[in-house]
Each structure stands twice: as C-alpha cells, then as structure tokens.
N, C-alpha and C positions, 0 to 999 in steps of 0.2 A: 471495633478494634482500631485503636488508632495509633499511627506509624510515627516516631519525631521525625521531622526534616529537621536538616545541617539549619542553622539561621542565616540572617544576610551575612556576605562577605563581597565585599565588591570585585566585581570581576573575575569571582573565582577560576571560572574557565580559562581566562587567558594568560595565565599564569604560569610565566615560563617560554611562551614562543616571544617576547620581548627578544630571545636570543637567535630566533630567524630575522632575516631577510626576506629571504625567495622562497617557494616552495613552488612544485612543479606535479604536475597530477597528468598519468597513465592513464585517461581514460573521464575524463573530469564531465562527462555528460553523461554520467549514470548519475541516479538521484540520491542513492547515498554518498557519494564521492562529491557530488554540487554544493551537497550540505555541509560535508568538513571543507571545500574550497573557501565556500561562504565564512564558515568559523575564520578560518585563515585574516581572510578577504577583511573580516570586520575587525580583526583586530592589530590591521594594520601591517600586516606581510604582503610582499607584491608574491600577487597567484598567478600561476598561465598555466597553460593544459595541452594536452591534444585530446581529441575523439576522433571516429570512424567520419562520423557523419554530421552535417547540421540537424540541429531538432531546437524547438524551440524551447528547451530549456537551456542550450549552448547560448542561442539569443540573450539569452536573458543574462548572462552570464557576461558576454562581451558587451552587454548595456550598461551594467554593474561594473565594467572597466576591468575586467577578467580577460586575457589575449587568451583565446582558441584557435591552436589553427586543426587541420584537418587532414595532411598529407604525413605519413609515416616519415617521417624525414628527419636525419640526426643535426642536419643543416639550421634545421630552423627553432632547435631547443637549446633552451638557453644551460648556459655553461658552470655558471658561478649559483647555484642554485645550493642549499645548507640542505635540504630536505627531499626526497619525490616520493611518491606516493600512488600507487597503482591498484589498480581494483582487480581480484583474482578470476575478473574474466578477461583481462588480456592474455594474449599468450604468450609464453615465456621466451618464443623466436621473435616474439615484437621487436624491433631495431633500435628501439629508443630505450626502451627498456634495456635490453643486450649491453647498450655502449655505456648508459648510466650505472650497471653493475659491473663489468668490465671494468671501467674505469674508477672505481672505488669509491662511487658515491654513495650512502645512506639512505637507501630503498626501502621501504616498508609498506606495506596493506594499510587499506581505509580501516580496517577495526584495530590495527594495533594503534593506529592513531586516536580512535574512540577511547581506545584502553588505557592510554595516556590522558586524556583531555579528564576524563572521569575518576580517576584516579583516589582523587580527595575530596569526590561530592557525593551526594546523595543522589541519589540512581533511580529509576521509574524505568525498567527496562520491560517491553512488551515483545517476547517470540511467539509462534506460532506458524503453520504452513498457511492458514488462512485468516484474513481481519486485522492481522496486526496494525499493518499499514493504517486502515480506518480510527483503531484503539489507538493507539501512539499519538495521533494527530490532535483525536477527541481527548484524552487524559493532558496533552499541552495547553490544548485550547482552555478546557476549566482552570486551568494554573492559572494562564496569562487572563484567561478575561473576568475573571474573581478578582483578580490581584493577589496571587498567592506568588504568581510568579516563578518561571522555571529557563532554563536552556534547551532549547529543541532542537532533536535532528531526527529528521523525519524522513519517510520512504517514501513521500507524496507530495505534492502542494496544496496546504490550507488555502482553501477560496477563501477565506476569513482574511488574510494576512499575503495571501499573493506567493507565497516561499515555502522554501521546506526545513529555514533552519531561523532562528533568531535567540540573541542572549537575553539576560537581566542578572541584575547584582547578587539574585539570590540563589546559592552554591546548591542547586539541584539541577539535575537533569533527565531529561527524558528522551530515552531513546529507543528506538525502533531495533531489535535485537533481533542481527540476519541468522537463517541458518546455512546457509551456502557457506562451503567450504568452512563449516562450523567455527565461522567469526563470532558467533553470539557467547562461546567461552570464553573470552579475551573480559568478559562483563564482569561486574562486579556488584551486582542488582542488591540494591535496599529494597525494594518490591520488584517481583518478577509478576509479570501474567503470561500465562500457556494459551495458545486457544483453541490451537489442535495439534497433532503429531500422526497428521496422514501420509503415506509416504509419496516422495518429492526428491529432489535430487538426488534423483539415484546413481546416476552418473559420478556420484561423491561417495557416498553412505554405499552405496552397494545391494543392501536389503534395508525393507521398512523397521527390522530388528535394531538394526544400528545406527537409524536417523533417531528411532524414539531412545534409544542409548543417550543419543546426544543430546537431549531432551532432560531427562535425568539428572547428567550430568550440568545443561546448566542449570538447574534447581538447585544444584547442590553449593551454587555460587551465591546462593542469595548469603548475606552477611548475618550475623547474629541477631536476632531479634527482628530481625527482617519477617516479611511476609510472602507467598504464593500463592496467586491468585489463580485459580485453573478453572477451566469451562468444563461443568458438569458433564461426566459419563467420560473421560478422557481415560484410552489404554493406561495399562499400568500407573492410576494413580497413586497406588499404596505406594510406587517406590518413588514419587516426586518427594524428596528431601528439604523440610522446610520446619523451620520451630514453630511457624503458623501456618496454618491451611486456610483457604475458603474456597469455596466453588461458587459456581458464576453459572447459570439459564438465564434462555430466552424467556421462561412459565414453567420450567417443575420447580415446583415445589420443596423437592427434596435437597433442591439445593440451598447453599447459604446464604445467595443473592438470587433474586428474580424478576421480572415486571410481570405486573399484574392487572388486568382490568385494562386492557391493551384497546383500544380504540381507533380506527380507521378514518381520517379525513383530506379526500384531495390529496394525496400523496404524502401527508404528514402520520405524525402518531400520536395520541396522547397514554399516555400510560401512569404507573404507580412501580416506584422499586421498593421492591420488600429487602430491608438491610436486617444483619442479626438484628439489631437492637431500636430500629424505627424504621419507619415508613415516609418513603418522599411520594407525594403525591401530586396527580395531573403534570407530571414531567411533561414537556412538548419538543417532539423531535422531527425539524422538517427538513429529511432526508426518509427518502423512499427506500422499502428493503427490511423486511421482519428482522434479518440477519444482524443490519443497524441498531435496531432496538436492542438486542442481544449485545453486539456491540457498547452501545449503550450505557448499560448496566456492569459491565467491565468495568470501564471510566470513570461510572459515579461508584464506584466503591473503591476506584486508588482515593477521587477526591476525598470522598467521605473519612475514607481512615486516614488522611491529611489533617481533617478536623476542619474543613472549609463546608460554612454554612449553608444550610438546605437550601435558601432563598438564595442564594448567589450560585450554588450547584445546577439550579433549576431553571436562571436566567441565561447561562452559560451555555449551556444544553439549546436551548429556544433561538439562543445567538447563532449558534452552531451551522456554518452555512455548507459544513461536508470539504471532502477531500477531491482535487482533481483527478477524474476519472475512476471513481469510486459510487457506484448507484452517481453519475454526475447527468444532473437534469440538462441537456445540452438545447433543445427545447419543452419546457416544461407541461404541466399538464394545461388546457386552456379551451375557452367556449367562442364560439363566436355570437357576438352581442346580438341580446336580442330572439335567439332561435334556442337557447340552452343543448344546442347538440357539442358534446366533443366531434372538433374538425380536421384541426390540424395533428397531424400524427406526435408523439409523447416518444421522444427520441433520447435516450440514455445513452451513456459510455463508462465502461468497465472495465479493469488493468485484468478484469479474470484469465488467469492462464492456467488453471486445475480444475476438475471434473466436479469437485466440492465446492469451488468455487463460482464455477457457471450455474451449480445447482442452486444454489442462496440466490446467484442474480436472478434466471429464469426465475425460481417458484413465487423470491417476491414482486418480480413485476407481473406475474401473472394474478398472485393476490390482490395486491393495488387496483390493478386492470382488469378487472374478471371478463369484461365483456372486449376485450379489446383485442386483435390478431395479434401474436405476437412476434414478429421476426427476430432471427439474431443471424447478424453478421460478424463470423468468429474468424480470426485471425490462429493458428494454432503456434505455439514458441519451443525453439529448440526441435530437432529431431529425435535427442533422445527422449523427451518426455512425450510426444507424438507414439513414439514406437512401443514407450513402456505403458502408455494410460488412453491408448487409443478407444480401449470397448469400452471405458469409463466416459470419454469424451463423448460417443457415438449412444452411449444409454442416455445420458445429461441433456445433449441437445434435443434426443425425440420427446421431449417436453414442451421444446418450442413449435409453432406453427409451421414455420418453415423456416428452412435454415441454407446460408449462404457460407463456405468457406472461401477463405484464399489461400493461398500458397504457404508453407510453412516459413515462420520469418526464422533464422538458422542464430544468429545472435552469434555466441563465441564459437558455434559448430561446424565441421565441414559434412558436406550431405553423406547422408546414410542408405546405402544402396536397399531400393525397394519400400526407403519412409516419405510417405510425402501426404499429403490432406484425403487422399483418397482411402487411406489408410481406416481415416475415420466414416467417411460417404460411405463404403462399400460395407462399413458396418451397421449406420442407422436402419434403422426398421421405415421412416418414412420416405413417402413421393417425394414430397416437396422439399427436394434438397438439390443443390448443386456447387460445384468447386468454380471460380472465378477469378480471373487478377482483376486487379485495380480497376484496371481502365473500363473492363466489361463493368465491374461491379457501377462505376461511377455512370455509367451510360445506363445501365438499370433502371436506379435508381431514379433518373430523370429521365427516361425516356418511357419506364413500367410503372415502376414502382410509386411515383409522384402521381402518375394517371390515373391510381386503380384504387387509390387509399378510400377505404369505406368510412363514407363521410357521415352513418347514421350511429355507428357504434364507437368509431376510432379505430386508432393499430395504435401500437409500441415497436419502434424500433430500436433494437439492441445493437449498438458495435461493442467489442471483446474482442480484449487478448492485451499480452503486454510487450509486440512488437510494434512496427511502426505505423500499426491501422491508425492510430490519434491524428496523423496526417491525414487521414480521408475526412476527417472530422468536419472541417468548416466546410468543406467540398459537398458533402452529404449536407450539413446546416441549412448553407446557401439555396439548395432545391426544395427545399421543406419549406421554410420558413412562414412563405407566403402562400401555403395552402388553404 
C-alpha cells in the first residue's frame, strides 16, 4: 500500500512564525520541548527557557546560543516575548508561569504548538506506551538518509545526527505522538503507528480503560485515506478507526508485516521483512534488542508505503546508529586481542521507565548475552507509577541476575507517603538485590563491581530508567573502560 506525501514546498514548516520574535519555554529541558525550542531556534526566533536543573541536553542548548537559566525567578524572564510555551509537567503554581498568565501573555502547550507547526503537512505520527521513541527516530532516519526527506521531532537524540529535531524543504513531518496529558489528539496523522496501549499514566487517564480510549480516539485522527499501522495482538483492535489497517510483529505470521529468518551476530541482526506485497531481504540492523528489530519492521513499512526503494530502505537501516539511551551501546561488545575471551563488561543504557519496557531490554540483552551475568541498575520515575506498577517492576527485574535500585527520582511529583524503591525490593523473589544512592552505587561499582567482573564469560551491565541516572553514565564508563 502506498501513502502520497504532500511534494516539496520550501520551508513548509516555518510558515507563519516570520511573525515571532521571542519565544520563551516553561520547562525547555525536556526533550520534546528542545525540539520545538530548536524548530523556533532554526527558524530564526530568539529562544530562551528555564528548567529545574542543568542536564546535558540544557548544554547543548545554550551551545546552540539558547539562554537557560535555572532559578524560578520572574526577575530574570524576559518581558517582550510574542509567544511561551510550557510543557504540562510544570506546575501551574510555577511563578513564571503564574506572572506570564496573570499578565496576559499567550501561553500555550508543546503540542498545541505541534498542532500548529503540522497543520498543513503531511504527518508520520508514531504513539504508543512503548517504542515510539526508537520508531519515530528510525522512520526520520530512512526519510533523511534515502533522500526522501522529512521535518523531525523526536523524543530522543539520533546518534546519527547528534539532535532531536531537524528540517527540509519537503512539507512532511514526523512526529513522536505523546500520550501524556493526551497531547497526541492535537494530531492530525496521514499515517499513525500504535505500538502498544498498556496502562501508564494513570495519574491522568485514571483507568487502563480510558488511556486505550484515548488510543482509539487518536486513530480516529488519522485523515482520509490515510493509514494505521498497529503492532499485532493490540487490545481492542477492532475499534482502532482507520480506512486502512495493517499490523506489524516481531515473527507471527499472521500479521501483515514481519521479520523473518532473524539471525544473531555480535550484537547486530540480520533479518528479511515480509511486506503484503514483497519481501526485503538480509536487512541489517546494528542495534542490540529483538524489540529493535520489531521496532524495525514498524519503520520499513511507513518507508515502504512511502514508495522509497528496497536498496535505499535497506542501506538506511545498516546506517542506522540507534537512539540515545535506547538499547545504547555505552561500551560495546569487545575481545581482547589475541585471547578471543569477552573481557571488558558490555555496558548499555536505557530511558526504560515501565515493567514492559525493562522486559524487551532485560530479555533482549539476555538473548544477545546468553552466557553473560547480567546486572541492571534501575532508577524507578515518578511515585505514582512506583506505587501503581510496583509487582510489574519487581516480576521484570527477577529476570535479571542481580539488581541494584536507587531512590525514586520524583520528576513533577511530591513524595507519596509509604512509595519509595523498596516498594519494589520487598517485592522481588531474588537475593541478589539491593536499594542504593548514587554515591554508594558509584563506589560499587569501582570498588566491587570493576574487581569481580568474570573475565571468562563476560557480564552486561544495564543502567535504566528515565530520571537523572544518565548522569551516572560517564562516571560508571570511566571504571570500565579499561578492563
């Protein structure tokens, strides 16, 4: 089946904020918020922001000539701004926020400004509780690196391309479709892809009944003659609303898309998609993670119903260097010369923050690894999803060898009497587990954990979650490296 895109129109996207100046972002170190900064940013509006805290996508940000400052302060935000723009995990007592609506300026959400920007293009919107992020990035990447050419905004940063957002002349877009605070309605998808609807944000939705509502409901935005794409065996598929269907596996069969003939090498994959109507064959994908290849298969059937060539669908793919913090090889797999033993430990990092999600990472790095220990050091996020998906968390991780938690990182939360990582420890069935902060965790690892590595079969070391464990990242690198 094949979808038309909108043709070239130069600059589609930016069409129309010619009538900004300033814009001003509530929150501009969140990574969907970075990426409409960036849009801003490239097309020529002066951007400036607050967030909580530095992270190193802020960095990147004020490298890019982006002002972030960091103190809650009405003092230090600018005045004459046409636009702001806040992401709906500030809170509405925020101060900057408060004095910006108080005083009559034009406030609005990162998605209604998606809902703007997309308007009058051609749409590639990818939701889901789980994958999207990976899908989104991968269905951009074949655009851009085919030359078919798309507008991204993404949930992640492309290792490909360094960013999470970039244009081209040609009036499509791809976007990472949230469901939090069910921004992903604001859409107006020419192809939508589902790729699960397990319940999540309940603290919004309420019951898992009225997230996959919302689910439905945005299928029901896809446009005329449009397509949805959904990952085979998904609840309530009969009522996903769409003039075209297909489904999408990782290997049944019985769906409309699949990989087949799935091959295992050094951490990569080679595989074959079975499409309705042909077969791409020895695809190669080096990105660790069975889940990936599923992923995968997503991707090349938005390309394919684009109508962009097998041979360039195929080289795109092989291009494909993954998403940061996504199955992200932080030290990869590797032999020491000469003795052919894996030495040095095979260290990943993972944005997983749901029980469905830790499960894709753990099983595929255990498949990858079969002989290899496998640690995870899991950060858990928010208290309410702690509280509501704890025995999910605590069944998930007794898959892994041994498991390290830290402290819950709270994000827009205030603590929840009685929720805290223990919640999930006192649930696991395994010994080998324990709760840690930072500082213990980081002396562990260099004082135990770097000592004890089994240097005849290997380990995997996991970090996970999608609070501020990525900071432990080089800090953990640095004691590995030179094992």
């Amino acid at each position: 089946m094949n979808v038309q895109a909108n043709t070239v129109l130069l600059n589609a996207p930016f069409r129309g904020i010619e009538k900004l100046s300033e814009v001003y972002f509530i929150g501009i170190g969140g990574i969907g918020m970075s990426a409409i900064a960036r849009f801003f940013h490239a097309g020529g509006v002066k951007v400036s922001g607050y967030d909580k805290t530095p992270t190193v996508l802020t960095k990147e940000l004020e490298a890019n000539g982006i002002e972030v400052h960091y103190d809650e302060n009405v003092d230090l935000i600018p005045k004459k701004v046409d636009l702001v723009v806040c992401t709906p995990a500030i809170p509405e007592e925020q101060k900057e926020l408060v004095y910006y609506r108080t005083n009559g300026y034009k406030v609005v959400k990162r998605s209604d400004v998606l809902q703007i920007i997309s308007k009058s293009s051609f749409n590639i919107c990818i939701a889901g509780t789980h994958g999207k992020t990976t899908i989104t990035t991968m269905v951009a990447h074949l655009l851009r690196d085919s030359g078919f050419g798309c507008n991204a905004f993404l949930g992640g940063i492309a290792v490909n391309y360094g960013t999470n957002f970039w244009s081209s002349e040609r009036n499509v877009c791809v976007i990472e479709a949230d469901e939090y605070d069910r921004s992903f309605l604001k859409l107006s998808p020419d192809v939508a892809i589902i790729t699960a609807m397990d319940a999540d944000h309940l603290d919004i939705y309420g019951t898992a009944e009225a997230m996959e509502q919302a689910f439905i409901d945005f299928s029901k935005r896809v446009k005329a003659g449009g397509v949805v794409i959904g990952k085979f065996g998904l609840e309530r598929t009969k009522e996903l609303k769409a003039q075209n269907y297909l489904s999408y596996s990782l290997q049944n069969e019985s769906a409309d898309i699949y990989a087949a003939n799935i091959r295992m090498m050094n951490g990569s994959y080679e595989f074959d998609v079975m499409l309705k109507d042909k077969r791409l064959k020895n695809v190669k994908l080096n990105m660790g993670g069975m889940h990936n290849v599923e992923n995968a298969v997503a991707a090349i059937a938005v390309a394919s119903s684009l109508g962009i060539e097998n041979e360039k669908i195929k080289a795109a793919v092989e291009n494909f260097r993954g998403v940061k913090r996504r199955f992200e090889y932080i030290l990869p797999p590797s032999v020491r010369s000469g003795q052919g033993k894996w030495v040095r430990p095979v260290f990943v990092d993972d944005y997983a923050h749901h029980p469905e999600e830790l499960r894709a990472l753990i099983n595929g790095a255990k498949t990858l690894f079969r002989q290899k220990k496998c640690t995870v050091i899991f950060q858990p996020h928010l208290y309410s999803r702690t509280r509501d998906l704890a025995d999910g968390f605590a069944e998930v991780l007794d898959l892994a060898d041994e498991v390290i938690l830290l402290p819950i990182y709270p994000a827009r939360e205030l603590p929840i009497e009685g929720v805290s990582s223990e919640m999930i420890l006192d649930r696991m069935g395994k010994d080998s587990k324990r709760v840690m902060t930072k500082e213990e965790l980081l002396n562990w690892v260099k004082n135990d954990y770097a000592k004890t590595v089994n240097k005849e079969f290997g380990e995997i070391l996991i970090t996970a979650g999608a609070g501020d464990i990525d900071m432990l990242i080089e800090p953990i690198k640095n004691e590995l490296k030179d094992i």
